[in-house]
LOTI-653693 format. One line per 4 residues: for each residue x, z, y of C-alpha. Coordinates in steps of 0.001 Angstrom, whole numbers, plus 500000, padded with zeros to 6 digits. Layout:
<marlos>
X:Z:Y  ...
</marlos>
This chain:
<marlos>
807468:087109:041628  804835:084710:040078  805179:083978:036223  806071:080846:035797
803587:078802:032809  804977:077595:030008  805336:073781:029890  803301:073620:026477
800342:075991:028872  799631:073440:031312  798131:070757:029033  795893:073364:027685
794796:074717:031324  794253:070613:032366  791746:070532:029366  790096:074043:029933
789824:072401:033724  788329:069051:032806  785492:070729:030129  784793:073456:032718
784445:070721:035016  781979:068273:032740  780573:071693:032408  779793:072204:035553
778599:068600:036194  776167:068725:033207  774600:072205:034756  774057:071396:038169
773219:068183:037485  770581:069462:034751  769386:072125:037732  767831:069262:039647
764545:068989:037230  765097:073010:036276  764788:074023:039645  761413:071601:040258
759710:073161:037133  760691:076380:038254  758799:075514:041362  755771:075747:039588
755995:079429:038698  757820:081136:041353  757441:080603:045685  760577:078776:047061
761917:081278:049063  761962:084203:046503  763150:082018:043863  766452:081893:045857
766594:085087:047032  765885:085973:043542  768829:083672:042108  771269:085038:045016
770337:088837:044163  772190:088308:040402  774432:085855:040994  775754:088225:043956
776067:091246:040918  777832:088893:038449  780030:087458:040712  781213:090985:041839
781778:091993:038316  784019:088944:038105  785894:089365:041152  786393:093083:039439
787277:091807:036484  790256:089238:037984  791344:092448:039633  790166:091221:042958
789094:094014:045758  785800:094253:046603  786376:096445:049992  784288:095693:053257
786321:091844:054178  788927:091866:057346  787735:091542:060315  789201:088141:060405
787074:086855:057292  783594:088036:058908  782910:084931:060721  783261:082715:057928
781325:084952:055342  778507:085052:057999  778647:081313:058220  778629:080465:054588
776158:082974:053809  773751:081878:055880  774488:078480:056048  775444:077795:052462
773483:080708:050146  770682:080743:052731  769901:077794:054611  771172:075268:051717
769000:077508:049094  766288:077315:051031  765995:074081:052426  766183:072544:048747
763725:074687:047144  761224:073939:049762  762019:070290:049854  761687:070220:046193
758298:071128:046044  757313:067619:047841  759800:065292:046484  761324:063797:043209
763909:066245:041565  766245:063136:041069  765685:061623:044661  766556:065401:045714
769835:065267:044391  770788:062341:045759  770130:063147:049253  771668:066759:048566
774994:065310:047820  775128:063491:050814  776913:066232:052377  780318:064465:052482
778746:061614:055003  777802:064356:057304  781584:066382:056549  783439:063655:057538
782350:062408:061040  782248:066183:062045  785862:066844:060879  786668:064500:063207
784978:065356:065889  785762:069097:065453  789102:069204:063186  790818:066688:064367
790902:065056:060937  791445:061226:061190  789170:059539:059109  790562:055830:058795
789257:052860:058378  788400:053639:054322  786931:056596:055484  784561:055045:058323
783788:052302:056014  782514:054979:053617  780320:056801:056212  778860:053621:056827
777869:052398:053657  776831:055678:052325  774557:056068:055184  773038:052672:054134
772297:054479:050961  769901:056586:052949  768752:054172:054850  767561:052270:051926
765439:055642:049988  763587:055297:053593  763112:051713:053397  759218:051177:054619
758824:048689:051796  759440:052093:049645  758845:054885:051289  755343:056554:052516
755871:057415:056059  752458:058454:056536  752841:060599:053734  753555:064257:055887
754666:065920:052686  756986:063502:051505  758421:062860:054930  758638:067013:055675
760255:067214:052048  763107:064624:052830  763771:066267:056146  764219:069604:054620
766443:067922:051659  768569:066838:054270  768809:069796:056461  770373:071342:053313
773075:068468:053043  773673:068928:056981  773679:072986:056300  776009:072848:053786
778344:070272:055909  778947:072896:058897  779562:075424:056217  782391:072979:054916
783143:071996:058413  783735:076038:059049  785308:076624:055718  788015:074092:056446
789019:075587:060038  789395:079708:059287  792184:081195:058212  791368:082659:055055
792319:086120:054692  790651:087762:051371  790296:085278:048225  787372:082963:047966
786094:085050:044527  786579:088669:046377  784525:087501:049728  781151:085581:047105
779411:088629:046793  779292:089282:050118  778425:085565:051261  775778:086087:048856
774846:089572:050020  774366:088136:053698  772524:085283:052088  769749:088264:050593
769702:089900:053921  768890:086307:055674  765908:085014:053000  764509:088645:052706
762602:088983:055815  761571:085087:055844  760328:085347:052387  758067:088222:053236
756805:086054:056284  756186:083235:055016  755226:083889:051002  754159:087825:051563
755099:089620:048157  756430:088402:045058  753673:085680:042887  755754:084788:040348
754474:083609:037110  756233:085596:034250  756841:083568:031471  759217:082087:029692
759547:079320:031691  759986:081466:034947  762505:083439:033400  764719:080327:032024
764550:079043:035473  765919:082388:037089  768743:083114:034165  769925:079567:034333
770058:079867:038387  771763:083106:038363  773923:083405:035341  774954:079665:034757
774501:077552:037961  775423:080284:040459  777910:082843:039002  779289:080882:036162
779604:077347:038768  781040:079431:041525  783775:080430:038835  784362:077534:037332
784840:075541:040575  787727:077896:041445  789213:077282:037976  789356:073736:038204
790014:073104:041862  792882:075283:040879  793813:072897:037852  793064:069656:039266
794422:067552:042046  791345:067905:044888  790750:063816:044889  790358:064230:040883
787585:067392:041110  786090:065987:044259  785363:062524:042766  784218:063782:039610
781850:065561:041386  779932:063198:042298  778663:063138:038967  775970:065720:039517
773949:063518:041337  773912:060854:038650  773816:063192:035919  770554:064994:037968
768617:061113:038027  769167:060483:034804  768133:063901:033659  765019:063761:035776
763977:060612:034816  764067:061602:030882  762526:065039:031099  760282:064558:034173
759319:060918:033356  760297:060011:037272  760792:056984:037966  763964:054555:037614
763393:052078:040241  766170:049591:041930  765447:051753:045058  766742:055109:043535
769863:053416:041743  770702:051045:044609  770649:054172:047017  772584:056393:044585
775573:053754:044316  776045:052711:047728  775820:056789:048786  778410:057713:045306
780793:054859:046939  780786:056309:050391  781275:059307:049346  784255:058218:046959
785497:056435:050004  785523:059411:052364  786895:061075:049774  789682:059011:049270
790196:058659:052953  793644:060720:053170  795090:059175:050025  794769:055854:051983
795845:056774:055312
</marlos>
């Protein structure tokens, strides 16, 4: 039998939930310029092979720690620690880090957290999840968010890096979206905590041999810098977010954790914009609000079914 909390525990676990979760806001949305300076000193690809190699260590001596098992995952869970860790720790790591290098660290986020446009349309299509009027009025409108960062007025077509760059941004948002789609549809057997290390671990296995293609051995920088960008990947954003997001989805009501959410992005802009100087222009900010409000919409979609 499951202990029950005490009454007087629950406000206390709500407010360890919400500053985990401004916590968690603050660092990934912070990661957004980290991550493009880190650029600078260490190739894409090894930088998140690099960042999946600890964060797979850490997160196995928390699973250990919660008393979870760390033995080879059911049968039944292989498919969908395949999926996420090559969609997900792979394809989403990589895609970003090599679309970062050509584009603006706050633009970046932005078009990374349009995952939930791409989510919803496919739950449909695949899940059977009805999506509503609220919710097709949100895939709409956030999808005129991106339409408007690729306004020609605004945007460089002929500009091969840019345009490669924005593709590969969104490849990670579509990456991540079949990972969710996936995610949603399996019958979990093993915890989320107990199967991270070895999402992670097939996430090494997949950027290994395309790192070593494509950026031969390790050139990484050593500095201080490089090694901020690597402890701050591994440690905070990776095995201390993973964590934390299983803390307070536990906590919170979904709509509540999912909505907040969508502070990263904003807090990522903002963040860019005072410690990379990029720029705050009406395209950037009119984008960002009509993509937070489809997203909030989608989001809300069940609520208003």
């Amino acid at each position: 039998m499951q202990p029950v909390a005490h009454p007087r525990m629950v406000p206390a676990m709500n407010r360890l939930a919400l500053l985990l979760l401004a916590a968690i806001i603050l660092i990934w949305g912070a990661n957004w310029p980290i991550l493009k300076v880190g650029l600078l000193y260490i190739p894409p690809l090894w930088l998140g092979l690099i960042r999946l190699a600890l964060a797979a260590v850490l997160l196995a001596v928390v699973a250990k720690a919660a008393g979870q098992r760390l033995w080879v995952p059911p049968r039944a869970d292989w498919p969908v620690v395949i999926s996420l860790g090559v969609l997900q720790m792979a394809a989403f790591t990589a895609f970003m880090n090599l679309g970062l290098q050509y584009v603006e660290a706050g633009r970046s986020a932005i078009l990374a957290y349009t995952t939930p446009l791409w989510v919803a349309p496919g739950a449909v299509a695949f899940l059977r999840e009805p999506l509503g009027r609220v919710g097709g009025l949100g895939v709409i409108v956030g999808l005129a968010g991106v339409a408007v960062m690729f306004d020609p007025t605004s945007f460089d077509w002929n500009d091969g890096d840019a345009v490669t760059g924005n593709a590969l941004l969104l490849a990670a948002a579509a990456a991540w979206a079949i990972s969710i789609l996936h995610t949603r549809g399996h019958r979990w057997r093993s915890s989320s905590l107990a199967l991270a290390p070895w999402q992670m671990l097939v996430g090494i296995v997949t950027l290994l041999p395309l790192a070593l293609i494509f950026e031969g051995a390790p050139a990484i920088a050593w500095n201080a810098t490089s090694v901020f960008v690597i402890v701050y990947n591994a440690v905070l954003a990776s095995a201390f977010g993973f964590w934390a997001v299983i803390t307070v989805t536990r906590a919170l009501p979904a709509v509540t954790s999912s909505l907040a959410f969508l502070g990263v992005p904003i807090c990522g802009l903002l963040l860019s914009a005072w410690w990379l100087d990029e720029r705050m222009d009406a395209n950037k900010l009119v984008a960002l609000a009509l993509v937070i409000a489809g997203v909030a919409a989608v989001t809300l979609r069940r609520r208003a079914a």
